[in-house]
N, C-alpha and C positions, 0 to 999 in steps of 0.2 A: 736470402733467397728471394728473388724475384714473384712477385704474386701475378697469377695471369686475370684476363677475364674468366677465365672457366674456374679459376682456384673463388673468386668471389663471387659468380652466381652461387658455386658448392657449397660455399659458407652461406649467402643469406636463404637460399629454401634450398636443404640438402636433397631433398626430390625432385629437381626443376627437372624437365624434361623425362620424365616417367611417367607411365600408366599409371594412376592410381582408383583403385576400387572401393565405395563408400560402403557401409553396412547396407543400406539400403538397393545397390547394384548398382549406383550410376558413378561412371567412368570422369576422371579429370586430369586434366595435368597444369602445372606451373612453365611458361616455357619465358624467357628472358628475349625481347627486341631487340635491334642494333642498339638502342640506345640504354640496355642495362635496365628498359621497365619491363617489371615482373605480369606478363601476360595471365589469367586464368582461363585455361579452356575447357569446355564438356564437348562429352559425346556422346550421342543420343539414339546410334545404333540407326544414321541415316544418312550413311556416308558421309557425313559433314561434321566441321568445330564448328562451336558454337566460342564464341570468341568476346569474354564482357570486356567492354572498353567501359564499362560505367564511371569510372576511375581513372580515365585518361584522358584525352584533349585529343591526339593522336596516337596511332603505332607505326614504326619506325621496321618491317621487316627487309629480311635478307634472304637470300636464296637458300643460304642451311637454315633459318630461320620455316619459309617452306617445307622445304625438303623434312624438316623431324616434325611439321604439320601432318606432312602426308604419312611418314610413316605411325604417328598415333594414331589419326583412322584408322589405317589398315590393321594396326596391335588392338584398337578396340572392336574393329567391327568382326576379328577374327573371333574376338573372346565373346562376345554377344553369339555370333553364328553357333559356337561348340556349347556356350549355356544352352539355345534355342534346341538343339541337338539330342539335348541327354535325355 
């Protein structure tokens, strides 16, 4: 069986490209570059990623690379708005 790129980001951070929510509330995801390096992003409830390269030289994005940027804003900033809500 043929392994893809998406079968091996799945294997090395089976969360890559999800919302996820710390005990503390702050928002992050794993998302993978064109070139297979494992991004770390936050989200700060300001319409924006905060995006550490601390650990990189360069990022290497792509247009679905963007495009699953934009929609984790919009997944975190929906879930900040309905917390700020209740």
């Amino acid at each position: 069986m043929k392994k893809t790129n998406e079968d091996l980001k799945e294997f090395l951070v089976p969360d890559n490209g999800k919302l996820i929510i710390s005990e503390d509330g702050t928002m992050t995801s794993i998302i993978f570059d064109a070139e297979l390096d494992h991004i770390h992003c936050t989200f700060n409830y300001d319409g924006c990623i905060q995006i550490d390269t601390e650990n990189l030289t360069y990022v290497c994005l792509t247009i679905d690379n963007l495009q699953q940027m934009i929609k984790l804003i919009r997944e975190a900033e929906k879930i900040y708005e309905s917390a700020e809500n209740k």
